[in-house]
C-alpha positions in Angstrom: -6.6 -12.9 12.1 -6.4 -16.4 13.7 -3.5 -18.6 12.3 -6.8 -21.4 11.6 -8.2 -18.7 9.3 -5.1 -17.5 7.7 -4.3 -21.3 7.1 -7.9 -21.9 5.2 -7.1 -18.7 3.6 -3.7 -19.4 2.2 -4.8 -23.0 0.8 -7.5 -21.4 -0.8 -5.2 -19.2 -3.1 -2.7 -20.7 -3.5 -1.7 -21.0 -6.9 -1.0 -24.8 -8.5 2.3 -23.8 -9.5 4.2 -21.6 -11.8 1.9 -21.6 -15.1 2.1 -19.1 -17.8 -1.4 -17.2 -17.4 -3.2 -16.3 -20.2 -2.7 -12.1 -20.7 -6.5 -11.8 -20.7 -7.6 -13.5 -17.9 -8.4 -11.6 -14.6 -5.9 -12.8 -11.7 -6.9 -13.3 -7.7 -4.0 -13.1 -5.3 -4.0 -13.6 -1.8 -3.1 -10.8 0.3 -2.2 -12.4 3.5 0.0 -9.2 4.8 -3.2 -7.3 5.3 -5.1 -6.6 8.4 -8.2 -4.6 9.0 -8.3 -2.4 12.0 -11.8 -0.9 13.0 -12.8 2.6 14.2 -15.9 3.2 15.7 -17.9 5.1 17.9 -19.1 9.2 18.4 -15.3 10.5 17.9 -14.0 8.3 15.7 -13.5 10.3 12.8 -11.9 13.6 15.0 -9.9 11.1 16.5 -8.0 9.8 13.1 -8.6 13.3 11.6 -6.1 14.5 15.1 -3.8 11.3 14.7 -3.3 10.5 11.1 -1.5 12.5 8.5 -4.4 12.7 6.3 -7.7 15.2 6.4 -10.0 11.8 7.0 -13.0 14.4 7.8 -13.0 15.0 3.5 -13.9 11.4 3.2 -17.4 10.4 2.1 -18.5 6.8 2.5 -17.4 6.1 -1.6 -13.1 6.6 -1.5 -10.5 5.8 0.8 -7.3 7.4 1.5 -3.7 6.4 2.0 -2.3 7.8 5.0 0.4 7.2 7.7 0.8 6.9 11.8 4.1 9.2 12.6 6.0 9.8 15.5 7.0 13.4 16.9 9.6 13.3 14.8 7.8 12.6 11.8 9.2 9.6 10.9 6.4 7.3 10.1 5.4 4.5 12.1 3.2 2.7 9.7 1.3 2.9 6.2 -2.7 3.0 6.0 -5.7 2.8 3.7 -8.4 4.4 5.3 -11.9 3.8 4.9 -15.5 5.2 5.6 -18.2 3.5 5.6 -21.5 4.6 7.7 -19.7 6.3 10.4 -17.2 3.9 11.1 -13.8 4.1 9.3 -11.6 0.8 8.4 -7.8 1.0 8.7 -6.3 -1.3 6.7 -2.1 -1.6 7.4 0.0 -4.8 7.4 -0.1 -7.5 9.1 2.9 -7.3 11.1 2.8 -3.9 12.7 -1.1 -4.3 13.2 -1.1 -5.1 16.6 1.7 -2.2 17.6 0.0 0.0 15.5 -3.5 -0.4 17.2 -1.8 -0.1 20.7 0.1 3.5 19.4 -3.8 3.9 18.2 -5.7 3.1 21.7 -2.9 5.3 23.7 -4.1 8.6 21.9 -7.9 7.5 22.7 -8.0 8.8 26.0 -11.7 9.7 27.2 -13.2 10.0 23.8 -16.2 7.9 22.6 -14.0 5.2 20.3 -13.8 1.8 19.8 -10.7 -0.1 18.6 -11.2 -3.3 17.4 -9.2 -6.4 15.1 -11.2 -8.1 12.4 -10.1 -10.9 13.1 -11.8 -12.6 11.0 -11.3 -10.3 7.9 -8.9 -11.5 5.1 -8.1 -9.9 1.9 -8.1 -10.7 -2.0 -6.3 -9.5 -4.8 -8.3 -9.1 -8.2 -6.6 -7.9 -11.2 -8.8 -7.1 -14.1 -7.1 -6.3 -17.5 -8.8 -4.2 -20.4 -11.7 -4.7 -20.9 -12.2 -5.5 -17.1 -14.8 -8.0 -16.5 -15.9 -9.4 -13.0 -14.8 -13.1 -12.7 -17.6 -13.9 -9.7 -20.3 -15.4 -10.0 -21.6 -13.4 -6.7 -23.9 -10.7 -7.9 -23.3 -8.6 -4.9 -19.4 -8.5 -5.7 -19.7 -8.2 -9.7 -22.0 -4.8 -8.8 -19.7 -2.9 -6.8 -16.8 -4.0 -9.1 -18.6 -2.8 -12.4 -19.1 0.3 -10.6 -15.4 0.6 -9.5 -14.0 -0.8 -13.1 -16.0 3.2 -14.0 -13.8 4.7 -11.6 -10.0 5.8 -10.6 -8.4 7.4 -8.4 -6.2 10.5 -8.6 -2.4 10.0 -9.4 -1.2 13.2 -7.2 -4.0 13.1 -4.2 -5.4 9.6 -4.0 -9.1 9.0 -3.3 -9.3 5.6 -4.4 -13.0 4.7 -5.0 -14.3 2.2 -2.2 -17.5 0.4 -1.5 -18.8 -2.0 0.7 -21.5 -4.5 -1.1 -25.0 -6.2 0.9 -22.8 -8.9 2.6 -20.6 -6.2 4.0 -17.2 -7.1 2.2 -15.0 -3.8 1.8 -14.2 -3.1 -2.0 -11.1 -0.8 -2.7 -9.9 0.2 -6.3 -6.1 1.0 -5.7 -4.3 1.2 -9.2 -2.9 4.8 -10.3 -1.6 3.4 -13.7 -1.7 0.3 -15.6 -4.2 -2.7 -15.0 -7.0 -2.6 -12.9 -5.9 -3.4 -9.2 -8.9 -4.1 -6.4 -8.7 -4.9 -3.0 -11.9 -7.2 -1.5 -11.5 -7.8 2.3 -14.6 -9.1 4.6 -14.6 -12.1 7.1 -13.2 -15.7 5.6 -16.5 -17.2 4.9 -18.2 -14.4 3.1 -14.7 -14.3 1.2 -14.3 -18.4 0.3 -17.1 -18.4 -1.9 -15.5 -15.6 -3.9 -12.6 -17.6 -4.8 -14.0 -20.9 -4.9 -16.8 -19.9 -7.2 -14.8 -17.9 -9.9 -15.7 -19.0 -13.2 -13.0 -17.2 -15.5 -10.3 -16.0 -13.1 -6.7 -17.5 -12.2 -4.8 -18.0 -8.8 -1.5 -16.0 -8.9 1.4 -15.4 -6.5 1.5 -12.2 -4.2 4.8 -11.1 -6.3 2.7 -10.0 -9.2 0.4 -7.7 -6.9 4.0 -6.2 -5.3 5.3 -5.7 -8.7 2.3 -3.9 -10.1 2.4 -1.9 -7.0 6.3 -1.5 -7.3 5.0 0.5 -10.4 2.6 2.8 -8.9 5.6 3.8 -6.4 3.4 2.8 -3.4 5.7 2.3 -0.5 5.4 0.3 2.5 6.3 0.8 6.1 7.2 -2.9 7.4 8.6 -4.0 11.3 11.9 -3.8 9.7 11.4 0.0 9.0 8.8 1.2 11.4 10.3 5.1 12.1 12.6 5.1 9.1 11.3 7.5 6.9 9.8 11.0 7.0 6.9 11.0 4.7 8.6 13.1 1.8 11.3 10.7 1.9 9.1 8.0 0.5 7.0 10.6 -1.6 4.1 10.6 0.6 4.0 13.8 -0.9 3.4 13.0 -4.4 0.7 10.6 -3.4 -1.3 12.9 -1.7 -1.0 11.6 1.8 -0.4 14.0 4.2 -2.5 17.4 4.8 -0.9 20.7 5.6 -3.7 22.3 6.5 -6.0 20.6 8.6 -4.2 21.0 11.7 -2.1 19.7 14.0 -0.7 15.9 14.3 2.4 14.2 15.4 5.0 14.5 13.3 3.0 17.5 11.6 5.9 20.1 13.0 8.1 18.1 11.0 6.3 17.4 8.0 5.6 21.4 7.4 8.8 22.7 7.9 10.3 20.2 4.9 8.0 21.1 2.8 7.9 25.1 3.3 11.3 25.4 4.5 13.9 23.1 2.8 13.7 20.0 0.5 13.9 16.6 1.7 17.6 15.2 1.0 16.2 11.5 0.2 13.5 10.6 -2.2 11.7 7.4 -3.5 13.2 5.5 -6.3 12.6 2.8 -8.0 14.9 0.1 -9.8 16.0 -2.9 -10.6 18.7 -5.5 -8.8 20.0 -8.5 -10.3 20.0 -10.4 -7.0 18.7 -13.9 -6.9 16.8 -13.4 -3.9 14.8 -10.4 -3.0 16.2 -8.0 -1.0 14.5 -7.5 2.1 13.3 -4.2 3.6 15.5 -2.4 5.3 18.7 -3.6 3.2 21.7 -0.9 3.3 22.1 0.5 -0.4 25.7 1.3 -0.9 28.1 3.0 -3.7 30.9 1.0 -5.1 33.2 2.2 -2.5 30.9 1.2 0.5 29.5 4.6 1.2 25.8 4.6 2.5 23.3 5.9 0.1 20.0 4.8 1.2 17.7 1.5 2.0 15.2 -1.0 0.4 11.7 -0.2 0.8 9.9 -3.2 -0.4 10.8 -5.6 -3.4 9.5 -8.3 -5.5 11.0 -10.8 -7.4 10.9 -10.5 -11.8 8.9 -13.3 -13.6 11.7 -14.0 -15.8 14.4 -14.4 -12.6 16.4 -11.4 -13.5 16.5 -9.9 -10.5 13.9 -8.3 -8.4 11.7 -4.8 -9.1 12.8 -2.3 -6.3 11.7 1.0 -4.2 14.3 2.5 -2.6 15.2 5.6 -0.9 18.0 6.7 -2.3 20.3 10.2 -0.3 19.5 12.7 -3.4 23.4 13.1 -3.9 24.1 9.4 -4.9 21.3 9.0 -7.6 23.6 9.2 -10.1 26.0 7.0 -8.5 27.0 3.3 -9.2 24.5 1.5 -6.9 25.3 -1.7 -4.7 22.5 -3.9 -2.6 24.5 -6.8 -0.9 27.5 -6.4 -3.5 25.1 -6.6 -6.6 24.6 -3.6 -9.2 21.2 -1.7 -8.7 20.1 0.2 -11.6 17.6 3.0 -11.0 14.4 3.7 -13.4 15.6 6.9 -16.0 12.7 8.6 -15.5 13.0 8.6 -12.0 16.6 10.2 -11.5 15.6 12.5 -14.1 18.2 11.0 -16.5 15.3 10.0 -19.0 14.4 13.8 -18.8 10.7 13.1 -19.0 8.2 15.1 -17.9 7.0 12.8 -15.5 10.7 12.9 -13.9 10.5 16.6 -14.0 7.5 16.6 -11.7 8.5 13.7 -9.3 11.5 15.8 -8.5 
């Protein structure tokens, strides 16, 4: 994206100021970390389907996948949304590893018939629709494919979020697994303006309250800080469905397999809470109380009410029940997720 667009783009949502928002109204957040990476030509779907940890061959032209880029080793060199749409597929990953990411991308293209290319001109929007969900456009187009998607929802243990792409060629992705309504619209800036500028019965919001919602759904994030950190099971790829064991070979597939019908992974995905006045940022060391290394901060997002921040981390399996340090100050993980709530929810995520 050029910095002129992502300049328009970030004055156009950005919120007034810290308001209290009314618990009915739908919410539009700017989601200025995304980038769109498109895949084109005769080969394009083998290619990602030999690539990318996913079986991107099962997707039809009305879900996306989440995926991820590994190395030989498995660890994974960036988090994706893939989508297909009329033969050509749209990668959707952060905005800063896009550009490394598409060159790891073009040096597996080789001879094949596929085009790599930036939309550069592609941004992204938040909408956030509580019960009942209405559309808040006044764009007939967009209020279509959102009715259709506000029917839908993906699967909690093998995502295939529902995805559409309306007559002006904006990219529609329904992403929630529990809890409110959570869409993704990306398209180029000026068939996106009149989206935000034209909403009738929506409010601008801070990117926070998207990373908190998707702190929730346990949907990690591989950021420059921690680019060939994790294996996928150590951030519960596994859980969300996002790898495929048997559609063949990939890098990091070796890897992948052998954890998974051989051992158990010794790290796991947590989430928590930190009372930290500032956010801690990816990539953070999580300690005990005597200083001993017990895993890292995945992503994070501050609390409306500033107690602290919401939290994944990946936590060594060994420490869970430890006393938990990030920068000096106490992390406390979710119950349910150390299996300390004895849920059945905890049961199955460990």
């Amino acid at each position: 994206m050029s910095d002129a667009i992502q300049q328009q783009w970030h004055k156009l949502t950005q919120p007034a100021g810290e308001t209290a928002l009314p618990d009915d109204a739908p919410l539009l957040i700017g989601l200025a970390d995304r980038r769109v990476i498109e895949v084109s030509g005769s080969e394009a779907g083998a290619f990602l389907q030999a690539i990318l940890t996913q079986d991107i061959l099962a997707l039809d032209d009305h879900a996306a996948t989440f995926s991820a880029l590994c190395n030989a080793k498995g660890r994974a060199l960036g988090l994706l949304r893939v989508v297909r749409h009329e033969g050509r597929f749209f990668v959707i990953t952060r905005a800063d590893i896009a550009e490394s990411l598409q060159k790891r991308l073009q040096m597996y293209v080789l001879r094949r018939d596929v085009d790599l290319r930036p939309a550069n001109r592609w941004v992204a929007l938040g909408v956030m629709l509580p019960a009942p969900a209405r559309c808040p456009f006044d764009d007939p187009a967009a209020c279509e494919v959102i009715e259709r998607l506000v029917r839908q929802k993906g699967e909690e243990d093998a995502p295939r979020w529902p995805a559409d792409v309306d007559e002006q060629g904006r990219l529609f992705l329904r992403e929630d697994i529990d809890g409110t309504c959570r869409i993704a619209i990306l398209g180029e800036y000026d068939r996106m303006a009149p989206l935000v500028e034209q909403a009738s019965e929506a409010s601008l919001t801070f990117p926070a309250v998207w990373d908190r919602a998707e702190i929730e759904d346990r949907l990690p994030e591989v950021n420059a800080q921690t680019v060939e950190h994790y294996v996928p099971q150590w951030i519960n790829l596994d859980e969300l469905g996002a790898f495929s064991l048997k559609k063949g070979c990939y890098p990091g597939q070796e890897v992948i397999a052998r954890m998974h019908y051989l051992g158990k992974p010794n790290r796991r995905l947590f989430a928590g809470h930190v009372l930290a006045l500032d956010s801690p940022a990816p990539g953070t060391p999580v300690e005990t109380a005597d200083g001993t290394p017990a895993g890292e901060v995945v992503r994070s997002a501050p609390l409306p009410d500033d107690s602290g921040s919401r939290v994944l981390v990946v936590i060594k399996l060994k420490h869970r029940h430890d006393a938990l340090r990030i920068d000096g100050l106490a992390l406390s993980l979710d119950p349910a997720d150390t299996l300390a709530g004895n849920t059945a929810q905890a049961g199955a995520r460990h």
